[in-house]
N, C-alpha and C positions, 0 to 999 in steps of 0.2 A: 504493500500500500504506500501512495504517496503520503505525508502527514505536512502540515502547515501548520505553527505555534500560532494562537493569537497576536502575540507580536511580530511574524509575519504578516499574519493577516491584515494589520495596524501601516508594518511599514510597507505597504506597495503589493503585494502578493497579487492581492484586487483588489478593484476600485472600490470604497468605502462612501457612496453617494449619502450625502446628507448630514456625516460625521466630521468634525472640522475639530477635534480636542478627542482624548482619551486619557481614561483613566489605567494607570499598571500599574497591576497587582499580582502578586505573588505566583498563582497561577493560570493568570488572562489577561483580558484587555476588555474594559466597557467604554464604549463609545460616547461619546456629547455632541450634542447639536450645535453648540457654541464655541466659537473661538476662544483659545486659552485666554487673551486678553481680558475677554470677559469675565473671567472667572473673581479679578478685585472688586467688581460691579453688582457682581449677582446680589438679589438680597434668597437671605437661608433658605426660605420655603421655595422660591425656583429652581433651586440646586438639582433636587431629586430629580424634578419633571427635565432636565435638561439632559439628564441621564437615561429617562426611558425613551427608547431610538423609534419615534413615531417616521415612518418616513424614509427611514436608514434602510439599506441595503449592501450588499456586497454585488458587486457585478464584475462578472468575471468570463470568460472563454473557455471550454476544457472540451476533452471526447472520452473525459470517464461516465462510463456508465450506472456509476453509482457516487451518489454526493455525501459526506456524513459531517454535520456539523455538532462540536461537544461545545455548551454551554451550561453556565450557570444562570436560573432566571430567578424574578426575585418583584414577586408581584405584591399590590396593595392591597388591602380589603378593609374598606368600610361597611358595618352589620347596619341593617341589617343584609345590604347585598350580598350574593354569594359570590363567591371565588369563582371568578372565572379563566378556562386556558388560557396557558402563555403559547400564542400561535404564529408559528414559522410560515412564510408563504414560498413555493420554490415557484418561480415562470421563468418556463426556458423557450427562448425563439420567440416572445412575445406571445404563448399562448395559454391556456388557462392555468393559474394557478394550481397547487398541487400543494392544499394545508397539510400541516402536520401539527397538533394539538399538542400539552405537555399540563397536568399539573402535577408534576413533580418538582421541584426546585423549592426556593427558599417563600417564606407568605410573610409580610408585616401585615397585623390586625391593628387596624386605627380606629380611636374612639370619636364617634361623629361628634360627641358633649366636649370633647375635651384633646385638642388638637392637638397638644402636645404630646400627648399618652401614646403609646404604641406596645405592638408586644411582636417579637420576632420569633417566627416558627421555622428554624433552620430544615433543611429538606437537601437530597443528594443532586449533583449536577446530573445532566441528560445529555443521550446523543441522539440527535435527530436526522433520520436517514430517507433516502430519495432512491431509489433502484430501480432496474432496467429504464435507464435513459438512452439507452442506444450508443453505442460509440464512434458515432459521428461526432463531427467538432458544431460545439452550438454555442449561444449565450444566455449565461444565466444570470438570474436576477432573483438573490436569496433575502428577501427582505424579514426583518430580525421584529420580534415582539412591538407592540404599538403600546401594550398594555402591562411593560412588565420592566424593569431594571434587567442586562445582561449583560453577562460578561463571556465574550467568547476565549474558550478554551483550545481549540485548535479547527482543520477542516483536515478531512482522510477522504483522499482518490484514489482510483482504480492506479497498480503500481504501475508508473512509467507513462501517467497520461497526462495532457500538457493544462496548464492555468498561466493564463495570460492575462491583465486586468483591463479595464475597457475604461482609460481612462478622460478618454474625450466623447462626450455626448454630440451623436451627430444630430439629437431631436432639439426643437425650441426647450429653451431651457425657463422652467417656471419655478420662481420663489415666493413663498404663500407666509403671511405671518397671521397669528388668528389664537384664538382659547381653547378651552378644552374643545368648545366644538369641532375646532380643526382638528386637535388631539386624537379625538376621536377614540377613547376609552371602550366605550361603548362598542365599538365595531368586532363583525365576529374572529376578522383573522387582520391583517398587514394591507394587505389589497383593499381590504373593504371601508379602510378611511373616506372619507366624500373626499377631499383630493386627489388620492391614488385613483378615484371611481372617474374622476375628471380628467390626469393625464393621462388614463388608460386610453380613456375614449377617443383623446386626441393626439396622441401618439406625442406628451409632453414630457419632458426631463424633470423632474419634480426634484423640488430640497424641500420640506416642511417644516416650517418656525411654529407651529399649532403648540402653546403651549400651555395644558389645566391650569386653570385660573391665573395667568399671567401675563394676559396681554392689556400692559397696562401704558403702552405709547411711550417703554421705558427708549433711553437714548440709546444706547447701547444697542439694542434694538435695530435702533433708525441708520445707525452705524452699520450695523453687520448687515443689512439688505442694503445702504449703500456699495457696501464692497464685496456684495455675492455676484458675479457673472449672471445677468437674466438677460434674457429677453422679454419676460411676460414678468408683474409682479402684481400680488393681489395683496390687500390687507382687510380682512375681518375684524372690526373696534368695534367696542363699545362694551359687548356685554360685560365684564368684566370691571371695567369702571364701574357698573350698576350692581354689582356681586358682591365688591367690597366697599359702595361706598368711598371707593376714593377720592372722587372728581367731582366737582361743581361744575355749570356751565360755564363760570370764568376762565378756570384753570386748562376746562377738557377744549375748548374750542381753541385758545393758541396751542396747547400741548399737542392738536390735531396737526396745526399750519408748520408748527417746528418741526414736527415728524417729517412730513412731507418735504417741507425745505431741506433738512439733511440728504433724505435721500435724493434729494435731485444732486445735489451736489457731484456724487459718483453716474446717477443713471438720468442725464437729461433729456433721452430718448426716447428711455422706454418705457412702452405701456404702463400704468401702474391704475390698477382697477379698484375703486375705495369703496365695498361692503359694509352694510349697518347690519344691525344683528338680528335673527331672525327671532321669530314668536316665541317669545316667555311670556303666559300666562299672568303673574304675577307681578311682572313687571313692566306690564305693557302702561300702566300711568300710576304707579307707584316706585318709589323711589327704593333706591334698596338703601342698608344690606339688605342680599337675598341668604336667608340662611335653613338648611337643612332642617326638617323635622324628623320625627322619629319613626315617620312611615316612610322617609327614604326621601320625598316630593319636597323641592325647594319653595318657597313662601318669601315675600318681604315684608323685614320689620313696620308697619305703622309707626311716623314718628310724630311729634310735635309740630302744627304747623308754619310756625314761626321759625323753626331753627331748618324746615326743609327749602327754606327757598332759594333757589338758584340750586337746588339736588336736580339730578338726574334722570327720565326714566326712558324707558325704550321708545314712545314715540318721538319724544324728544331729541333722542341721538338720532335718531333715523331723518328727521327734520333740520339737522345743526348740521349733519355728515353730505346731505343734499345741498343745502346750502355754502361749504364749505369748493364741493366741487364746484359747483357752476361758477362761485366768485374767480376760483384758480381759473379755469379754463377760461371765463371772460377775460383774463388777465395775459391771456397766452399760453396757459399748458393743456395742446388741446389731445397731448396725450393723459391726461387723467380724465377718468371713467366712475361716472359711480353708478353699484348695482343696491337694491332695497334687498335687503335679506329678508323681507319678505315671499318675494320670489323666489327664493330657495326653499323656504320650509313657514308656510303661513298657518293661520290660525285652523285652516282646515285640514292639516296634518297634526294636530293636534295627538290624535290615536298614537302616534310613533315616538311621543317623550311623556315616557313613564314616569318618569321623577319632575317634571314638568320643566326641565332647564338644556337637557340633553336627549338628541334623537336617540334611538333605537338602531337595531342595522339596518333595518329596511329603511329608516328614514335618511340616512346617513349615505346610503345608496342612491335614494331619489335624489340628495341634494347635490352628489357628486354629476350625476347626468343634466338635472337641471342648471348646473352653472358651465358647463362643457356646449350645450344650447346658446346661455347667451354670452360665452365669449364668441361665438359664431353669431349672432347675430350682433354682437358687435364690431366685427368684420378683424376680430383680434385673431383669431386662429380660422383654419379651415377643417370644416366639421370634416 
């Protein structure tokens, strides 16, 4: 058998799309979506989410007939939800994925009351295997957990067959930055992100900034999509301001314009599509926080009227984010776009967000097609 360390895997072995930082450890390598720079930046609770590889893939070349990847995974659980697979997706030659499901690996149990609490259920590492692939030379594209921490441990091929990395995308290359909704937690396997569901369709190079509860127009941010290589970029704002309460109109509308002005800085050409956030029940003319109850469904605090003003709520951002493009674009950037996340996931998909704040997979599927629709109809890609 051929065998490749994590730290091959790390330095060059394959292409590691979407991993731009790694962590090494003792025996592997877990990937970050963030540049090491970022790392004096992060604030503590992004750390984790920047670790779990929404997005990430290895893409590589080989004519072994059989793939085995050894990792350790190391997923979250909030009760009352249950544990769900940590799931491997393999698509070779661009054609249907081929899951491979695991809960074996390590579980953190977190207390929805009490954020800081946690309890670790250490669990043994796993190898995750793909056979009769033919031994023809193809390309593969192993995308790693969406839903879980991992640290790869090695890859084992057929002895004496070739891995070559694929390290230039020859597809338009799209950078998405977005919340847990882009995260995509919820989704069944790697594929079934509503991104991945979007450049699948359009045959797009995807890197995915989607990060649970984090998208909060940090600069650092506005920084790393300025110096991502894209042709296409989208940004999904707002819900997250509205989740934690962080933003007032004053703050969230220049925090909008700065955002945007950074990144033109690096990409003054290109596309950059500005999405509001799609239907949260609760927080459709309430201001959050939105916080968790004990049946799992998020709700926002009722506050004082007096101290909410100039607060937040969803139709408001969707109305501020509308009006923020038209001003840019009357101004000359007639590459900025904005799309209502309503259109992607409205009030009559409602059935497909169980906890009322995040799709389901089938919803998370629709909204992956329905935003592949209108970057074609906005003549940004060809369906």
């Amino acid at each position: 058998m051929a065998q490749y360390t994590g730290r091959d895997l790390a330095a060059g072995a394959v292409s590691m799309v979407g991993a731009h930082d790694f962590d090494f450890r003792p025996e592997g390598v877990s990937p970050r979506r963030l540049p090491a720079w970022t790392r004096a930046q992060l604030p503590t609770v992004m750390d984790p989410i920047v670790r779990m590889p929404s997005g990430v893939r290895l893409v590589f070349i080989t004519d072994s007939s059989r793939i085995a990847l050894s990792a350790q995974t190391t997923r979250l659980v909030t009760p009352p939800a249950e544990p769900r697979p940590a799931a491997f997706d393999l698509v070779v030659d661009g054609g249907s994925p081929r899951t491979w499901q695991s809960t074996l690996g390590n579980t953190i149990w977190l207390d929805r009351n009490n954020p800081e609490s946690f309890r670790l259920e250490r669990g043994p590492a796993h190898t995750v295997v793909w056979e009769n692939l033919g031994s023809g030379r193809k390309q593969c594209e192993l995308w790693l957990p969406h839903n879980a921490f991992v640290e790869l441990r090695g890859l084992e091929l057929d002895a004496g067959s070739l891995l070559v990395p694929v390290p230039e995308p020859t597809a338009r290359r799209w950078a998405h930055y977005g919340s847990s909704i882009s995260h995509c937690l919820e989704a069944e396997s790697p594929t079934g992100i509503w991104p991945a569901v979007t450049a699948s369709a359009l045959g797009l190079h995807l890197v995915n900034y989607g990060f649970g509860g984090q998208c909060h127009l940090d600069q650092f941010m506005a920084r790393t999509l300025r110096d991502t290589p894209a042709d296409l970029i989208s940004l999904k704002v707002g819900i997250n301001v509205i989740n934690g309460d962080t933003m007032r109109e004053r703050v969230f509308v220049p925090a909008v314009h700065g955002f945007l002005d950074t990144l033109r800085e690096g990409q003054r050409d290109t596309p950059v599509v500005l999405i509001s956030p799609i239907f949260c029940p609760s927080a459709e003319t309430t201001p959050g926080p939105t916080l968790p109850g004990a049946d799992g469904r998020f709700r926002t605090e009722p506050g004082h009227a007096r101290l909410r003003q100039g607060c937040l709520t969803l139709e408001r951002v969707r109305e501020l984010l509308a009006q923020i493009v038209a001003e840019r674009r009357a101004a000359g950037d007639g590459g900025l776009y904005y799309v209502d996340g309503l259109e992607l996931f409205g009030a009559a998909d409602a059935g497909d967000l169980p906890d009322d704040l995040h799709p389901n997979p089938a919803g998370y599927r629709r909204m992956g097609e329905r935003f592949a629709e209108i970057l074609a109809r906005l003549g940004l890609v060809t369906a």
